[in-house]
C-alpha positions in Angstrom: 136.1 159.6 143.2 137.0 159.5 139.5 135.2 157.1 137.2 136.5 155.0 134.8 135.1 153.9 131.1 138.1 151.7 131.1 141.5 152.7 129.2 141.0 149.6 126.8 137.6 148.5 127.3 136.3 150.3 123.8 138.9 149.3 121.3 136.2 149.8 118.2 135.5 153.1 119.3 139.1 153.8 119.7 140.2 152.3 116.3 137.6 155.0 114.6 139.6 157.7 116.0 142.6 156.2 114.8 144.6 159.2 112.8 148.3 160.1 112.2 149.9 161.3 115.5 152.2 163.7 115.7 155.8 162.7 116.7 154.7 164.5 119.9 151.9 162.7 120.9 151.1 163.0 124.4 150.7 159.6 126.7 147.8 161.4 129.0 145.6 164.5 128.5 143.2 166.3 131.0 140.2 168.5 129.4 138.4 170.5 132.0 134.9 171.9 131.5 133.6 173.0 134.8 130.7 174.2 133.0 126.7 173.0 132.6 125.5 170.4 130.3 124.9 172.9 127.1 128.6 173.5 127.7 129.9 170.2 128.0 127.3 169.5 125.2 129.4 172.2 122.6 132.7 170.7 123.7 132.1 167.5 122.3 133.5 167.9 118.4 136.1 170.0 120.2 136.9 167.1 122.5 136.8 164.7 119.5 139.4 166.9 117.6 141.6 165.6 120.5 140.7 161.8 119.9 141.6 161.8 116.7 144.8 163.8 117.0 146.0 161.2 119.8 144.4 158.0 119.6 146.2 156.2 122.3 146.4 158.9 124.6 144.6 158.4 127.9 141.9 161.4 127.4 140.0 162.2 130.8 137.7 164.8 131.1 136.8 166.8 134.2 133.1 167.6 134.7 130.7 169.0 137.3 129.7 165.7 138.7 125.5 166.2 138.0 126.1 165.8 134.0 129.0 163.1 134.2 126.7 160.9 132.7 127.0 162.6 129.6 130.3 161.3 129.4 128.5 157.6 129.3 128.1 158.5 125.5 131.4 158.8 124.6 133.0 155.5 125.3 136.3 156.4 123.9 137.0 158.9 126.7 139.1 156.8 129.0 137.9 158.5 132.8 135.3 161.1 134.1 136.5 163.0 137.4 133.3 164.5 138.9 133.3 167.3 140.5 131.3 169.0 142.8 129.2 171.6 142.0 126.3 171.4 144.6 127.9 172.1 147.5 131.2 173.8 146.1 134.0 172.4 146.7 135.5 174.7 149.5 139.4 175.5 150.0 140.3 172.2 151.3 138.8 170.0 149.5 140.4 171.9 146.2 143.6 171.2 147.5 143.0 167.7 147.8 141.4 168.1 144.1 144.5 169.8 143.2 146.8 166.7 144.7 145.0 163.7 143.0 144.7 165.9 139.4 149.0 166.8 140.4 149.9 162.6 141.0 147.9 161.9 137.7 151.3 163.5 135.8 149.0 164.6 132.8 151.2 165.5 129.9 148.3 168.2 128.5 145.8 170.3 130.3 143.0 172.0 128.2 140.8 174.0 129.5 137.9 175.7 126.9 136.1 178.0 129.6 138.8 179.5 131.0 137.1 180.5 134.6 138.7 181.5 137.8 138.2 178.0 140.3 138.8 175.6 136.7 141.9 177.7 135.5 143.5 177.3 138.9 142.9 173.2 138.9 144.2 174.0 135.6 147.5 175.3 136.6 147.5 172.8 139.6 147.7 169.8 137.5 151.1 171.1 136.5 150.8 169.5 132.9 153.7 169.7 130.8 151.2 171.9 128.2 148.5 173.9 129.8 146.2 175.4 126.8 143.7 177.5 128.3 140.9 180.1 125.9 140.9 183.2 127.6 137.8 183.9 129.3 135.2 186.6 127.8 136.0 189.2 130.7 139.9 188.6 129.9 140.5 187.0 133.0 141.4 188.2 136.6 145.3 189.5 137.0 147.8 186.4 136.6 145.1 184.5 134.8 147.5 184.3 131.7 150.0 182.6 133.7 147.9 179.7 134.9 148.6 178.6 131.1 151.4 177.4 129.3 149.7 178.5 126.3 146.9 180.8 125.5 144.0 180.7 122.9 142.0 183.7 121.8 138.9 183.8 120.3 136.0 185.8 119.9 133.0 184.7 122.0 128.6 185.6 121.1 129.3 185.7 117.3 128.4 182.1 116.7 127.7 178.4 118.3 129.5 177.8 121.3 130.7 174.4 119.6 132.2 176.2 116.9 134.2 178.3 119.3 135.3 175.3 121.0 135.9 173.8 118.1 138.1 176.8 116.5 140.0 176.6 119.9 141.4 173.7 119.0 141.8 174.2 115.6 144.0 177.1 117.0 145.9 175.0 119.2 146.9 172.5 116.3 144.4 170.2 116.2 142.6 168.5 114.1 144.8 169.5 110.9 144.1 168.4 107.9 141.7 165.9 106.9 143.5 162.8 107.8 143.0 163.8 112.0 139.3 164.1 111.2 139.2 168.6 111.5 137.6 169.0 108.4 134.2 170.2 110.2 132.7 169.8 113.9 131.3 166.3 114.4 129.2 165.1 118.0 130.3 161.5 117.6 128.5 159.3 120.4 126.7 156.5 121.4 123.4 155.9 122.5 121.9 152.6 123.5 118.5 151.8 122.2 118.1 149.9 125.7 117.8 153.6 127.4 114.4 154.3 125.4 113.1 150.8 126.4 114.1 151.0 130.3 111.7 154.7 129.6 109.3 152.8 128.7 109.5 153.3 124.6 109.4 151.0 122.2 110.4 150.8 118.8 107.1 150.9 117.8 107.1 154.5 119.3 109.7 156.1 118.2 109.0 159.0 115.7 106.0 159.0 116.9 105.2 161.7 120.5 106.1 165.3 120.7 108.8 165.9 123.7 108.8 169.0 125.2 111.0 170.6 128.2 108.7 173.4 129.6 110.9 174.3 132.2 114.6 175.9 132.6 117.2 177.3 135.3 115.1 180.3 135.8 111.6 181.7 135.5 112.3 184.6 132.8 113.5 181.9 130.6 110.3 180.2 130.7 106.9 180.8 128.9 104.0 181.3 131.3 102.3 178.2 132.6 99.1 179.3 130.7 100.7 179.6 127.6 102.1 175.9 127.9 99.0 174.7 128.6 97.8 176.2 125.2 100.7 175.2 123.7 100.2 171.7 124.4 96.1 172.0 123.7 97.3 173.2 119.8 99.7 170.2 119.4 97.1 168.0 120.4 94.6 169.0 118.2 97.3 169.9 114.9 99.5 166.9 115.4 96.6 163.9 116.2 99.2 161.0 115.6 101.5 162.6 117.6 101.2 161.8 121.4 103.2 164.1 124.1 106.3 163.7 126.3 106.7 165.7 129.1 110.0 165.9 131.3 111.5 168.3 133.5 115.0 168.5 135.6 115.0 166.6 139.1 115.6 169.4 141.5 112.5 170.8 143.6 111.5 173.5 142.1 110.4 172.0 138.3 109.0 168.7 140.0 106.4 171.7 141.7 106.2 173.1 138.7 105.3 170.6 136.6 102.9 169.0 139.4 101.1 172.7 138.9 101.0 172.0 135.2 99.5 168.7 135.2 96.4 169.1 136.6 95.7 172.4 134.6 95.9 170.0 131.0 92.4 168.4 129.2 94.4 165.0 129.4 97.3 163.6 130.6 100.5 162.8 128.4 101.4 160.1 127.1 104.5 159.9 129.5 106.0 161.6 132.1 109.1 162.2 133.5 109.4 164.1 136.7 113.4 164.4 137.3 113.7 160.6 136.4 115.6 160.4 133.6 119.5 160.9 133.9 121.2 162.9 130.8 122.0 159.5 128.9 118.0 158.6 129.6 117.2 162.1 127.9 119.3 162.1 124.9 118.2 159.0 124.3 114.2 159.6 125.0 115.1 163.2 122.7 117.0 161.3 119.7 113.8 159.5 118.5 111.0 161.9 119.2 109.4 163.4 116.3 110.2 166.7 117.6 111.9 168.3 120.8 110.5 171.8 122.0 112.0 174.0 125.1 113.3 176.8 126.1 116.8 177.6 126.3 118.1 174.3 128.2 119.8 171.2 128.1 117.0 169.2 125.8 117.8 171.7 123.1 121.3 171.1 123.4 120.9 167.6 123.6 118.4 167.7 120.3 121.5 169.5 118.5 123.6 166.8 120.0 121.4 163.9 118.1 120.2 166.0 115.2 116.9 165.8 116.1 114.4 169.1 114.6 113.7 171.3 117.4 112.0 174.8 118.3 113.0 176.6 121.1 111.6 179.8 123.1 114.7 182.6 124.6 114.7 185.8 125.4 116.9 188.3 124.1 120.1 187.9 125.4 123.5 189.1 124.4 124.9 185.7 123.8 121.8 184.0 122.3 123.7 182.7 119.5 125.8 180.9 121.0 123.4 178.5 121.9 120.9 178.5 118.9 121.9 175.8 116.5 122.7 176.4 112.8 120.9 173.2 110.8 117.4 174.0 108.7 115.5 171.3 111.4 115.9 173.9 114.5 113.3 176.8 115.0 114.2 179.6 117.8 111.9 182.6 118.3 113.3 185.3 120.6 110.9 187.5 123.4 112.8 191.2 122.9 111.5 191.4 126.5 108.6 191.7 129.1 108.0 190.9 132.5 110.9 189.7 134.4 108.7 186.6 136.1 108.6 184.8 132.7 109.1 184.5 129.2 106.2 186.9 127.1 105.7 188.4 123.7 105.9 185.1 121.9 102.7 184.1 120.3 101.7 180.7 120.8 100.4 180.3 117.1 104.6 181.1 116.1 105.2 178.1 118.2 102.6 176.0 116.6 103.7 177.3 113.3 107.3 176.6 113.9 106.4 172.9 115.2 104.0 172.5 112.0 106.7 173.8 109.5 109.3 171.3 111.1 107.0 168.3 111.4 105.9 168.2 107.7 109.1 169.0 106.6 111.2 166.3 107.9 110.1 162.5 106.6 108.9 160.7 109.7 111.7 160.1 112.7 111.4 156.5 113.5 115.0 155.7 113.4 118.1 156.9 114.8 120.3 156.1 111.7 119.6 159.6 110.9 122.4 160.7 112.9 125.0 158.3 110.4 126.4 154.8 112.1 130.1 154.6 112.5 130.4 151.8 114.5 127.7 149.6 116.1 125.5 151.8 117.9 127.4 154.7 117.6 126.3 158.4 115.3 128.6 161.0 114.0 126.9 164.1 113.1 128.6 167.0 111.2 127.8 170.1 111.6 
């Protein structure tokens, strides 16, 4: 079932958005981004673009239901309809999808991803204005008809949030500096109460290393060995530092990372085994003194809060879309190796990188870094 943040329950948050309308604002607007969470992650200035051009629009957003919780950030989007994603929906059950997205009479559909099972909710919503990016591939036959109107624009050259974000700048929004398009901008809200129900005190943030060791797949990940030196140089480098460790919830990285922590001289400082939700991870990420991972959701979420971060990937043809462009991130790119995991990083690059960041940056004991708007709430431009 759909969840609600409430229409009217934010009215600070929705006063901030507050721009000049168009004559044709619309009453109720749809964005779909069945997509993971570094997806949903880029869409965010994009998504704020339409806030701004329509403050009192309803504004729902359609997600795979395992990251709606993202959506907790953003209190001035009105409803978050979950989707499944694990199972997939089958035939059926997209029809009755289709029906309940059809009675909701949305006045604009938008849809950034542009693939096959979203672009045909898409076109079931029957939304007055369908605006739909065409998909890297092109799209299958018909795809162009799904969509009232159709966005172009080229994809692996840069961020994924800029392309989002130049989407809509496409589509008309976000013009001119009164609607708030001058740049991209994450604009959300984290409660301090998340880091204290984790266990972290105000005392102790700036102060530990978080790292994500793990991703979606082994050949995106450094070898456990390397990890463990990894985290044996940070120890004995960073002394005043103590280290996070966390990993996603699913089976496989809760054995992974019950492999790992036997095989280190001593034991974190915490742990978090799959027990932190995505609002429970930006939160933990925001105030660490630095976040390092592969190429996953923390990094995203690091981005997300401006927090300094170095990542491992390997060479990829879309790699930039998902490296950040600020002077706090560090990425260093495998150009290949073994397909079982990550190699021909050195682990002294990664303790460099983490060095070069970690003096470079005053300490990070405060979350004002990211810019208050309203109470509780940081707008970061890009």
């Amino acid at each position: 079932m759909p969840a609600r943040n409430g229409p009217r329950q934010h009215r600070q948050s929705r006063m901030s958005a507050r721009a000049e309308a168009p004559a044709s604002a619309q009453r109720k607007l749809l964005v779909m981004e069945l997509a993971g969470l570094g997806d949903n992650v880029h869409l965010l200035p994009a998504l704020w673009l339409v806030r701004r051009q329509w403050p009192d629009a309803e504004l729902h957003v359609m997600i795979y239901a395992h990251i709606a919780s993202l959506f907790k950030l953003t209190p001035w989007v009105d409803r978050v309809w979950p989707y499944p994603n694990a199972p997939k929906a089958d035939f059926g059950e997209n029809l009755r999808w289709a029906r309940a997205l059809r009675r909701e009479r949305f006045d604009c559909l938008i849809n950034t991803t542009g693939s096959d099972r979203s672009s045909l909710l898409s076109w079931a919503t029957r939304a007055r204005l369908r605006i739909g990016r065409r998909p890297a591939d092109g799209g299958p036959p018909g795809w162009r008809w799904l969509f009232t109107r159709v966005v172009e624009s080229p994809y692996y050259l840069e961020p994924m949030y800029l392309q989002k974000w130049r989407c809509l700048r496409q589509a008309g929004f976000g013009a001119g500096a009164a609607a708030g398009g001058d740049a991209p901008e994450f604009h959300v809200t984290i409660d301090p109460a998340l880091r204290r129900d984790a266990g972290i005190g105000a005392d102790d943030e700036g102060r530990y290393i978080h790292i994500s060791p793990f991703t979606t797949a082994d050949a995106r990940e450094l070898p456990r060995e390397q990890i463990v030196a990894l985290i044996a140089g940070l120890r004995a480098a960073q002394p005043g530092l103590r280290i996070v460790l966390s990993c996603a919830g699913n089976a496989r990285e809760r054995a992974k990372l019950d492999d790992l922590l036997p095989r280190l001289r001593e034991p974190p400082w915490k742990v978090y085994a799959g027990t932190l939700d995505v609002t429970g991870l930006a939160a933990l990420i925001e105030t660490c003194a630095l976040n390092l991972s592969g190429d996953t959701g923390s990094l995203h979420l690091a981005m997300m809060t401006q927090a300094p971060a170095a990542a491992w990937f390997r060479a990829h043809k879309g790699q930039n879309e998902w490296i950040p462009l600020a002077p706090q991130y560090r990425v260093l790119i495998a150009e290949g190796g073994a397909p079982d995991s990550l190699h021909g990083i050195a682990t002294d690059a990664l303790l460099a990188a983490a060095a070069e960041l970690l003096h470079g940056y005053p300490p990070r004991n405060s979350p004002s870094r990211c810019g208050a708007h309203a109470a509780g709430a940081s707008s970061v431009k890009l």
